[in-house]
N, C-alpha and C positions, 0 to 999 in steps of 0.2 A: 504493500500500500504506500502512495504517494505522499507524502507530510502536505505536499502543498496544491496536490490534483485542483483542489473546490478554486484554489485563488490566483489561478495561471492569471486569468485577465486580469488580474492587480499587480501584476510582475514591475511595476515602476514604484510599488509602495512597501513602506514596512506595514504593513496592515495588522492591525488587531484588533480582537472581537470582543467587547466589554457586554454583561447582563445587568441591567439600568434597572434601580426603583423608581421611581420620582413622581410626582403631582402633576410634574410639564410631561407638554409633548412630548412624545420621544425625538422629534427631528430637532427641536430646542434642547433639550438634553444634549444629544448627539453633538451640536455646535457648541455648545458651553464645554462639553470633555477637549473636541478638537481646540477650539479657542486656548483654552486655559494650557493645555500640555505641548500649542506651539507659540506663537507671535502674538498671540494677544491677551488681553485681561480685562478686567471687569468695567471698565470704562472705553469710549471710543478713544483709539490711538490708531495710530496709521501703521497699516499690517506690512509684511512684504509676501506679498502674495505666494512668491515661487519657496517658501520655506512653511507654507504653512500646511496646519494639518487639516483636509478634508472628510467631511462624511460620505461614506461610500455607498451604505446602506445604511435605514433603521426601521425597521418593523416588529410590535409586537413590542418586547422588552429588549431588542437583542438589537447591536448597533453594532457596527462595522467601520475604522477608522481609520485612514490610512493617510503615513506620516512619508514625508522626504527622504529619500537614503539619507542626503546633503544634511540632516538636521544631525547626524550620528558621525562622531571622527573616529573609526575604530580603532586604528593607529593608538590616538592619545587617550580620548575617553571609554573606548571599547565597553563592555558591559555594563559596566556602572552607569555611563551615560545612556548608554540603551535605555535602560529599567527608569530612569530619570524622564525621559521620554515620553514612554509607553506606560510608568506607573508610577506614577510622581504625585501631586499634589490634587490631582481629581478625587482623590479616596476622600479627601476633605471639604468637597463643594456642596454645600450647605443645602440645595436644590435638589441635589441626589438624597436619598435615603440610604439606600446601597447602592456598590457598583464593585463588581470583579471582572478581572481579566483574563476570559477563559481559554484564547486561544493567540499565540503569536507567530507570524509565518512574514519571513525576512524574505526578499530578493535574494539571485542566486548574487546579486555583487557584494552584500553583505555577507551573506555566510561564507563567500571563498575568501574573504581578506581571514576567516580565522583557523588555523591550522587545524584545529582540533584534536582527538584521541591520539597518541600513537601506537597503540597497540589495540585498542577495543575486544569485541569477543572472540576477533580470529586470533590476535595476539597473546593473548592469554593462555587460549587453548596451545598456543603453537609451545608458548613457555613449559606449560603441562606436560607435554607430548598428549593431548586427546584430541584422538583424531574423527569419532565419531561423533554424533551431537547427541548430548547428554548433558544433563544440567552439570553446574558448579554447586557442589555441597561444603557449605563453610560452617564455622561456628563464630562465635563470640565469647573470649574467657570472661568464665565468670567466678567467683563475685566481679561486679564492675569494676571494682576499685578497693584495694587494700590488701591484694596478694603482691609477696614483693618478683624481683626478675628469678631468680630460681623456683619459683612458685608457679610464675608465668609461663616458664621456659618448660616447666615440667609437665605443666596443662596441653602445652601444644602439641608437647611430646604425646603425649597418651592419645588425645585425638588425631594426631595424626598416623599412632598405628590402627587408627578403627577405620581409617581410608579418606578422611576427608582432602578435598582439593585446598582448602583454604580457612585460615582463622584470622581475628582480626581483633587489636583492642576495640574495648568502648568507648563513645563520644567522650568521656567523662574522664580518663586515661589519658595524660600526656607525660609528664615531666617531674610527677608528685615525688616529695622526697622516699617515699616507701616503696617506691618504684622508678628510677631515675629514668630517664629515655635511655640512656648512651648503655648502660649496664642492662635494660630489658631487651635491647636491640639485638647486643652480642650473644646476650643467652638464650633468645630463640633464636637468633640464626643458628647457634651451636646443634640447638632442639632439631630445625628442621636437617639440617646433615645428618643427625642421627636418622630419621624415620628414613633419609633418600637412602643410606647406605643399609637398615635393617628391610626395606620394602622395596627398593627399588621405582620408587615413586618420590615424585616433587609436589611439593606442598610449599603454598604462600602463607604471611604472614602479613597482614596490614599493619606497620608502624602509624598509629596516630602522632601527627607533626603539627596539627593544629596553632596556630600559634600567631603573633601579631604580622601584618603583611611585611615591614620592612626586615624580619627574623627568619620569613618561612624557608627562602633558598639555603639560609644555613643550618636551622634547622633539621633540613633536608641532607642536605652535605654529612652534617653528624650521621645521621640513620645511615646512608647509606657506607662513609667510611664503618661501622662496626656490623656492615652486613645485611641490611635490610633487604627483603625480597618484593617486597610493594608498600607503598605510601597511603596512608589514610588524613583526608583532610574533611572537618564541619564546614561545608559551606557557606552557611548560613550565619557563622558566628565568625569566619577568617575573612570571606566573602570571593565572591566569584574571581576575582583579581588573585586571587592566591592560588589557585587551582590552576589558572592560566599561566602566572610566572613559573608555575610546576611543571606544567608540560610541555610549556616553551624551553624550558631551559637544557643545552645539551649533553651536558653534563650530568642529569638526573636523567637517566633511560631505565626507569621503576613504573611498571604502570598505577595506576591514581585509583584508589577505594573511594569515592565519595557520600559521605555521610549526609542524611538532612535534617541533623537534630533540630529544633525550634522552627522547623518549618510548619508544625499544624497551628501556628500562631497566626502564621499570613496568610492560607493553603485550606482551612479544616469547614470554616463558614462557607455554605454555599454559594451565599447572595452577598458576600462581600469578599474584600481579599484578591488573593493572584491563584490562578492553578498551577495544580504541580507539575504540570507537562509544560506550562510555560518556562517554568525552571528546567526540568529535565532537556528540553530544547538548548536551553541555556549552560546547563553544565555540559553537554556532549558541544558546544562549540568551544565550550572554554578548556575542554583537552580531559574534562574525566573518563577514565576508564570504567568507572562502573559506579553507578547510582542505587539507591535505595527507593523502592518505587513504591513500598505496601505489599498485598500479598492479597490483593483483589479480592476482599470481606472475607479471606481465609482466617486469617490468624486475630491476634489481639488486639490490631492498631484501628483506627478508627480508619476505614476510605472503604471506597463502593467500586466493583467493577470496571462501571465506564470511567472512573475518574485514574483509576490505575494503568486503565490498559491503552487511554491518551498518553498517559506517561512513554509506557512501551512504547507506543507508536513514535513519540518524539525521540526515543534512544534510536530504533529501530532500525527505521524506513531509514528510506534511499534520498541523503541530501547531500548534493554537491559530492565533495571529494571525502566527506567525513565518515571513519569506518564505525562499525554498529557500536552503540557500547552496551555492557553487561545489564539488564535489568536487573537489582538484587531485591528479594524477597525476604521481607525479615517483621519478625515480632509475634511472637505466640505461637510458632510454628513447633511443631513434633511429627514424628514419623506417620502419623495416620492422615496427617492434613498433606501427607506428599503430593500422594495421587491426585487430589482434587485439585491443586496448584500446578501442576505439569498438565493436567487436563484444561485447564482456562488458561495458562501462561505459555505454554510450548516447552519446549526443552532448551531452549535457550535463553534461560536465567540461572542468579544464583541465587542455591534456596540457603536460607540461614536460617539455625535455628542456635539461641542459648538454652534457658531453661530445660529446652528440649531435648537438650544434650548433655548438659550438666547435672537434672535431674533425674538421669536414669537408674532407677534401682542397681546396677551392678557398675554405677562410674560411668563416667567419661567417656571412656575408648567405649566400653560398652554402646555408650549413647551413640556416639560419631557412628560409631559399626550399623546400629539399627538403622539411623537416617540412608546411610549409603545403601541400606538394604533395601529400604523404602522406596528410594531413586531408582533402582535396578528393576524393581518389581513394576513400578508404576510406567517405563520405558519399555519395558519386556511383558506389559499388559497383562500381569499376574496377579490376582486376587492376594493383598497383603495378607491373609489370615493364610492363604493354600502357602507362600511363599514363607511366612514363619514359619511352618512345620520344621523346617529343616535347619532354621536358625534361632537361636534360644535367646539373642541379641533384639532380635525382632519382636519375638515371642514376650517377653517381660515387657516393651514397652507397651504393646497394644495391652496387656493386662492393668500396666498404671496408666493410660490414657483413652481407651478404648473405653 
C-alpha cells in the first residue's frame, strides 16, 4: 500500500489532514488553522500569498491543509520546524474546541532531502543472519530499574539462551548510578558473546542513550567504544533531532531502537492531539530503525486497530528511497496473545514482551523459550495448546496465563 496513493494530486503541498470541533463553519475553521500556522494572524496584515497555507478541502468535521515545501528549510530547521508548521499553535485557537492531526503526507522533495533508516527491517535481519520472514522476538529487562550491570548482563544472558533475537533497556534506564551506562554496556556485550559462542546465534541488545541533544553523539560514542550492539533513544523526551544526529552520523553504524514513552500524552485523545502515524512517518524519516507502535488492542497499552496499523502503514509502505522500519509490539504481551498479533500485524514486527517473560513460572530463559515457541507455532499455523505438548516451556505459560 501507497502512504501517499489518496494525495498524488497534492504533490506540490505538504498536506495535512486535521479532525475540527468548533461552533464555525468548517471552511472558516479551515482558514483560521491555514491562516494562523502560515502568514497570517488574527488581525488584517498583508499576507505573501506564495508562502501561505491553503485549504484544500473541508467537509463534515474533517479538513485538508496544505502548506508550501518553501515554508520548511530541512537543511536547518528539518523536523522541528516541520511539526512547528503542521502542529504549532492551532491546538490553542480559542474557536476550535478540539483539533488533531490525523494524517501527514510530505512531497516526494521533502522526504528525499532526509536520508532516513540505515538499516530498517532488511538490515537487521541481514545483522541476525534471518533469512526467512519471521517476527523479531525481544524482551525488556526487568525490574525496570534497580538491577545493577552484572545483574543486567546476567538477565540477557538467560534470555538469550531461550532464543530471543533481541532485548533492550527500559525508557527509565540510562546512566543511574546503580547501573552506570559504560559498565552495563560492556557487561552485556560480554553477555551476548556468550549466548553467540554457546548457540551459535546473534542476539541484540538496545543501549538506552537517551540523553540531552548536544550529549547524545557522545553518548553514543561511549556505548558503542564498550561494545554496544544497537542504540535505544525516547523520542519524545530527546526529540526527533537526536535520532537524526544518530543516524546521520558515520561513525555510529548501530541500528536505532526507538522508544515512544510520553507519547499517549499528545497521541491517546481522539478528538485532540497529533496521531501516532504522524510520528511514526516522522521517526522513519529521521533514521529510526525501529519504533514502538502498540500491539493493535492486543496487549495492555491503551490504542485501537486502525490507529496502530496507520502507524504500520507509515513505517511500512513504499516512500521514496527510505527502507521499511521494524514495527515493534510491546506492553502486556505473553505467549498466548502471539498468535492473535502475527494474525492482525504480519510477521514482520517485533513482538516484545516483559512481564511476559520475566514472569514465567520457571525464569526467564524459561519465559524467552515459550515466546519463541509461540512465534514458531503461530508462523507454522499450529494450534499453541497441540504445539505445547511437546514443550513444557510452553506448557507452564498457557497454564499461568491461559
Amino acid at each position: 500500500m501507497k502512504l501517499y496513493e489518496k494525495y498524488e494530486e497534492y504533490e506540490d503541498f505538504i498536506v495535512c489532514r486535521y479532525k475540527v470541533e468548533t461552533n464555525m463553519p468548517i471552511m472558516e475553521a479551515a482558514e483560521a488553522i491555514a491562516k494562523e500556522q502560515s502568514t497570517g494572524t488574527w488581525t488584517e496584515v498583508e499576507e505573501r500569498d506564495a508562502y501561505s497555507a491553503v485549504v484544500l478541502e473541508a467537509s463534515g468535521n474533517a479538513v485538508l491543509i496544505g502548506f508550501p515545501p518553501e515554508d520548511v528549510s530541512i537543511e536547518i530547521g528539518g523536523i522541528p520546524q516541520l511539526l512547528a508548521l503542521v502542529a504549532g499553535n492551532l491546538f490553542g485557537l480559542g474557536a476550535l474546541s478540539n483539533v488533531r492531526l490525523e494524517g501527514l503526507y510530505l512531497p516526494k522533495s521533502v522526504v528525499s532531502a532526509f536520508p532516513g533508516p540505515k538499516f530498517g527491517i532488511g538490515g537487521v535481519r541481514a545483522i541476525l543472519n534471518i533469512k526467512e520472514e519471521r517476527p523479531f522476538v525481544g524482551t525488556i529487562v526487568k525490574p525496570k530499574i534497580g538491577l545493577d550491570p552484572k545483574e543486567t548482563a546476567q538477565y540477557v544472558y538467560e534470555v538469550g539462551l531461550g532464543g530471543l533475537t533481541h532485548s533492550k533497556d527500559d525508557e527509565t534506564l540510562v546512566n543511574q548510578s546503580f547501573c552506570p551506562l559504560e559498565e552495563r554496556t560492556a557487561a552485556v556485550a560480554e553477555a551476548l558473546d556468550r549466548v553467540r559462542e554457546e548457540t551459535g546465534r546473534k542476539m541484540l541488545h538496545a543501549i538506552n542513550i537517551t540523553t540531552r541533544a548536544d550529549h547524545i553523539l557522545d553518548i553514543a560514542d561511549l556505548a558503542v567504544e564498550n561494545g554496544a550492539s544497537l542504540l535505544m533513544v525516547d523520542v519524545f523526551t530527546a526529540g526527533f533531532g537526536a535520532v537524526q544526529a544518530l543516524a546521520e552520523d558515520e561513525s555510529i553504524n548501530l541500528p536505532i531502537h526507538v522508544h515512544r514513552t510520553m507519547h499517549g500524552a499528545i497521541t491517546r485523545n481522539p478528538r485532540h492531539g497529533i496521531s501516532m502515524a504522524v510520528f511514526a512517518l516522522l521517526v522513519r524519516l529521521a533514521g529510526g530503525d525501529a519504533l514502538h507502535i502498540g500491539t493493535f488492542g492486543v496487549g495492555k497499552m491503551h490504542g485501537k486497530f486502525e490507529e496502530d496499523k496507520a502507524s504500520q502503514i507509515a513505517l511500512t509502505s513504499r516512500l521514496a528511497h527510505h527502507k521499511p522500519v521494524i514495527p515493534v509490539c510491546s506492553g502486556g504481551l505473553h505467549p498466548l496473545l502471539v498468535r492473535p498479533l502475527v494474525e492482525i500485524a504480519g510477521r514482520n514486527i517485533q513482538i516484545q514482551a516483559g512481564g511476559g517473560i520475566a514472569g514465567h513460572p520457571d525464569g526467564p530463559r524459561a519465559g524467552a523459550r515459550a515466546m519463541v515457541l509461540a512465534a514458531e507455532a503461530a508462523t507454522s499455523q499450529i494450534p499453541i495448546e497441540e504445539y505445547a505438548q511437546a514443550h513444557p516451556e510452553l506448557m507452564h505459560a498457557i497454564e499461568k496465563w491461559g
